[in-house]
C-alpha positions as CSV (number, residue, x, y, z in Angstrom):
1,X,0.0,0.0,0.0
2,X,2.9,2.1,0.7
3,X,4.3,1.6,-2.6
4,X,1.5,3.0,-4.7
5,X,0.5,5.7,-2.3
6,X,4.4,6.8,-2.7
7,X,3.9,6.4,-6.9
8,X,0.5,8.5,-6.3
9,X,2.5,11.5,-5.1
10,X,0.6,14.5,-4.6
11,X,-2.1,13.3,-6.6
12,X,-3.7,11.4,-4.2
13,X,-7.5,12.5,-4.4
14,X,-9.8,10.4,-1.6
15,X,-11.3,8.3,-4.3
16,X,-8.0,7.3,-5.4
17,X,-7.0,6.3,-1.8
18,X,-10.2,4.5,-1.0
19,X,-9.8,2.5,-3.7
20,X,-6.0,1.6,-3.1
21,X,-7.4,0.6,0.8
22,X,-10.5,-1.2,-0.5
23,X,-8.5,-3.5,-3.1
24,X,-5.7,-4.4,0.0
25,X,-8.4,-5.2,2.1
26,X,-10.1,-7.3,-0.5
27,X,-7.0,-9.2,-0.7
28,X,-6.3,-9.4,2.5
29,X,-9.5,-10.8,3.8
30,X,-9.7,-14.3,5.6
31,X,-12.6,-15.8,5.2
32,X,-16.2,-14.9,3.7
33,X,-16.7,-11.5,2.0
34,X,-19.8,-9.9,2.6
35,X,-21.4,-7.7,-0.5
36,X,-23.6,-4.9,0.2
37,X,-25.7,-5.9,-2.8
38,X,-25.0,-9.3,-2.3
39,X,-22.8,-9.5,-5.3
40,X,-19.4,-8.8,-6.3
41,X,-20.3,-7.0,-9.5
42,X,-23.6,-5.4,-8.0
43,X,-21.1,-3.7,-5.5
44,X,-19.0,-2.6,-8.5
45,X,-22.0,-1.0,-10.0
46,X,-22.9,0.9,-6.3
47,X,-19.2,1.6,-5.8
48,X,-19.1,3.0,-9.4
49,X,-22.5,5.4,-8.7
50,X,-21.5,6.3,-5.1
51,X,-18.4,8.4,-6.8
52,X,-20.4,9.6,-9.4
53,X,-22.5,10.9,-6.8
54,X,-19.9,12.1,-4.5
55,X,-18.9,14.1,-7.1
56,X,-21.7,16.2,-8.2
57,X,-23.0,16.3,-4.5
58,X,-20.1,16.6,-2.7
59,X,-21.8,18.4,0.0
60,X,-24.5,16.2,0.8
61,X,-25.3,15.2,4.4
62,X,-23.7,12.0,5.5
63,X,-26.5,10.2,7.1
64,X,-28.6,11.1,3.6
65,X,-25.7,9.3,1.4
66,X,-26.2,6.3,3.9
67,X,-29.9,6.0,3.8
68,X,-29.8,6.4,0.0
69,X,-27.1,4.0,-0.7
70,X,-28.9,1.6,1.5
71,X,-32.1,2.1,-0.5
72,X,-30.2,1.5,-4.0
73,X,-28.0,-1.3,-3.0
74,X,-31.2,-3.3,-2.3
75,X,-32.2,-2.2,-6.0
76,X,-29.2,-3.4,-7.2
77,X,-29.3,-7.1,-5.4
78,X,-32.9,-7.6,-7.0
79,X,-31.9,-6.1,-10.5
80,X,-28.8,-8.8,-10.3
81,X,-30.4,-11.7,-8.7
82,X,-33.6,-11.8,-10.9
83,X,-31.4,-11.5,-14.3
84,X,-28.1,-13.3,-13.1
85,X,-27.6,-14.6,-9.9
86,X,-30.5,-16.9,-9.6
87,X,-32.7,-19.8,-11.1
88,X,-34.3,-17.2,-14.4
89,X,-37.2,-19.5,-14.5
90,X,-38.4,-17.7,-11.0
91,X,-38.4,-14.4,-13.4
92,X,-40.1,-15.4,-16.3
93,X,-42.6,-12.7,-15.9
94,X,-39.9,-10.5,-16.3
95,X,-38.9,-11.6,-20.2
96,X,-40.5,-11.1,-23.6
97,X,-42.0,-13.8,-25.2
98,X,-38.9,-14.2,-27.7
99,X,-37.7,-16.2,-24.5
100,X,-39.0,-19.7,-23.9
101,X,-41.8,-19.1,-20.8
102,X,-41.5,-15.2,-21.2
103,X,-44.9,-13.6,-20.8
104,X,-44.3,-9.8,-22.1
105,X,-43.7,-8.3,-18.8
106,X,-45.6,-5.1,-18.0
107,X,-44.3,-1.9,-16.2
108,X,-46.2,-2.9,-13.4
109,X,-45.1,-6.6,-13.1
110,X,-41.2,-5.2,-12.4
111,X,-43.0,-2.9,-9.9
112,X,-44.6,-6.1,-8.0
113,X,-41.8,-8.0,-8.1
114,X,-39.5,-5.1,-6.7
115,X,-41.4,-3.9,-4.1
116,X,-42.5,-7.6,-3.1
117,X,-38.3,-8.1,-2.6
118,X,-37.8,-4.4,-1.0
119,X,-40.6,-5.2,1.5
120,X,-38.0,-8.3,2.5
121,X,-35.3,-6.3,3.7
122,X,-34.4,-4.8,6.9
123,X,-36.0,-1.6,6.2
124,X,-39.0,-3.0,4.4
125,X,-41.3,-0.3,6.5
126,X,-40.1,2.2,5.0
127,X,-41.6,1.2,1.5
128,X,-44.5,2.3,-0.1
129,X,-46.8,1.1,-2.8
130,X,-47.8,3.9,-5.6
131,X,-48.3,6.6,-3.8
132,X,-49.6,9.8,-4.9
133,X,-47.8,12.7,-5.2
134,X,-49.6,16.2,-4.1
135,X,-47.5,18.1,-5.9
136,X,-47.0,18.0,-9.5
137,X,-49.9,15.1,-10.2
138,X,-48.9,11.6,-11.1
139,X,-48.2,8.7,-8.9
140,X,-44.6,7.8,-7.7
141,X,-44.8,3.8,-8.4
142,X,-42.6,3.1,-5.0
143,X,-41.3,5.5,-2.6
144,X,-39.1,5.0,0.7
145,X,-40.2,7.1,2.8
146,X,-38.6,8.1,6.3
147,X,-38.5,10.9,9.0
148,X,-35.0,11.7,8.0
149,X,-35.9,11.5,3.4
150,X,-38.1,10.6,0.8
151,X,-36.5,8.7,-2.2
152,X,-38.9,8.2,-5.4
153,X,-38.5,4.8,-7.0
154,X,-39.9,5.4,-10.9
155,X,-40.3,2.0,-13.0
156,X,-40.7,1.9,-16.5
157,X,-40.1,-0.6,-19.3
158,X,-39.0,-0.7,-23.3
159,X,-39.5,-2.7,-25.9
160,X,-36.3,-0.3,-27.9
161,X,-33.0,-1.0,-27.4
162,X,-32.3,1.3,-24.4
163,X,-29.4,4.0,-24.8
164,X,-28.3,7.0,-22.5
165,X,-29.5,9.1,-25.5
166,X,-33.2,7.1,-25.9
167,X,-33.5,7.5,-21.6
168,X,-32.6,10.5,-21.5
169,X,-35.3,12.0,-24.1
170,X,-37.9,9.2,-23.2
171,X,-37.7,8.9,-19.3
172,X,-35.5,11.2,-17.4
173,X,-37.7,14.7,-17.3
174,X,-40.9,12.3,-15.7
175,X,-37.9,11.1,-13.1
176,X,-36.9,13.9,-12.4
177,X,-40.0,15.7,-11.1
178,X,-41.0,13.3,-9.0
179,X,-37.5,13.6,-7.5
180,X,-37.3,17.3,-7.0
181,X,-40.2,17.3,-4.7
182,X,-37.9,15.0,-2.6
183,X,-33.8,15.4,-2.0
184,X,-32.9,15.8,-6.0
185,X,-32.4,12.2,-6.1
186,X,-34.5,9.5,-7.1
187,X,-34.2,6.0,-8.4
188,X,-35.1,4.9,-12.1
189,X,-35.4,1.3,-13.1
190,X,-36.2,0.6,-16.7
191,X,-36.7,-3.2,-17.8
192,X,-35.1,-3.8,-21.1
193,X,-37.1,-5.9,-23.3
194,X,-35.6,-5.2,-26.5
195,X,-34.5,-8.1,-28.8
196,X,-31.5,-9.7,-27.7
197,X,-31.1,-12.3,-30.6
198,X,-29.5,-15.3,-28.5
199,X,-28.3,-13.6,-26.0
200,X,-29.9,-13.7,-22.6
């Protein structure tokens, strides 16, 4: 650790550090390694959005950043374990009909299924089912919601090949105004039921 903190010089931003101490400990561990999300690569993905975060919030409370990190690395697991990490024939619901069992999933079968999983976790009271929101109209498909913040879950599916370029035009602006009523931040799930050809 020495070593590369020495090679880092001058230029040793937190992020940078953190990851230097995160990869020794990985390494370093004895026995079983416990994932936030569950998942090695789910934690990747949290890891990856918690700096991209940190970045353009770098003032945000602490205990804010927990509670929301909490909220999304639950997201995470059930977004990995119902297309990776687990027996797909328990998910069916969730595929298009190009895939053998697949049933042409519906917005609101991803919503079922996700708040079914969130209401399985230690802070399953915090969850709500499509709850109305006062303030612009509409109806916020999940929302945690605590004494300390609100976090707007928004759900929505596509038959299109999804790009940043296609989300941002199709789905982003109706995200975003449930989640300015709130703390800026929300969380946007979009199930992807474009044609995948043979892939899964």
């Amino acid at each position: 650790v020495e070593q590369i903190l020495t090679k880092l010089g001058d230029s040793r931003d937190t992020v940078t550090v953190l990851d230097v101490l995160g990869d020794y400990l990985k390494r370093n561990q004895v026995g079983i390694t416990h994932f936030v999300t569950g998942y090695i690569m789910g934690d990747e993905v949290l890891n990856s959005l918690k700096k991209k975060i940190a970045t353009l919030l770098p003032d945000w409370d602490i205990e804010k950043q927990k509670i929301f990190f909490d909220v999304l690395a639950h997201v995470i697991r059930y977004a990995y374990h119902s297309n990776w990490g687990y027996d797909k024939s328990k998910f069916l619901f969730l595929f298009s009909k190009n895939v053998p069992g697949g049933t042409d999933a519906k917005e609101g079968h991803l919503q079922d299924a996700l708040f079914e999983s969130l209401k399985h976790t230690s802070i399953a009271q915090y969850f709500e089912y499509e709850k109305d929101k006062v303030t612009s109209g509409g109806r916020i498909d999940i929302i945690f919601q605590s004494d300390k913040m609100s976090i707007p879950i928004e759900v929505k599916k596509t038959d299109e090949s999804p790009t940043i370029a296609k989300i941002e035009e199709y789905y982003i602006a109706q995200a975003q105004t449930y989640a300015s009523a709130y703390e800026q931040l929300g969380i946007f799930v979009l199930l992807d039921l474009s044609d995948k050809g043979k892939k899964p």
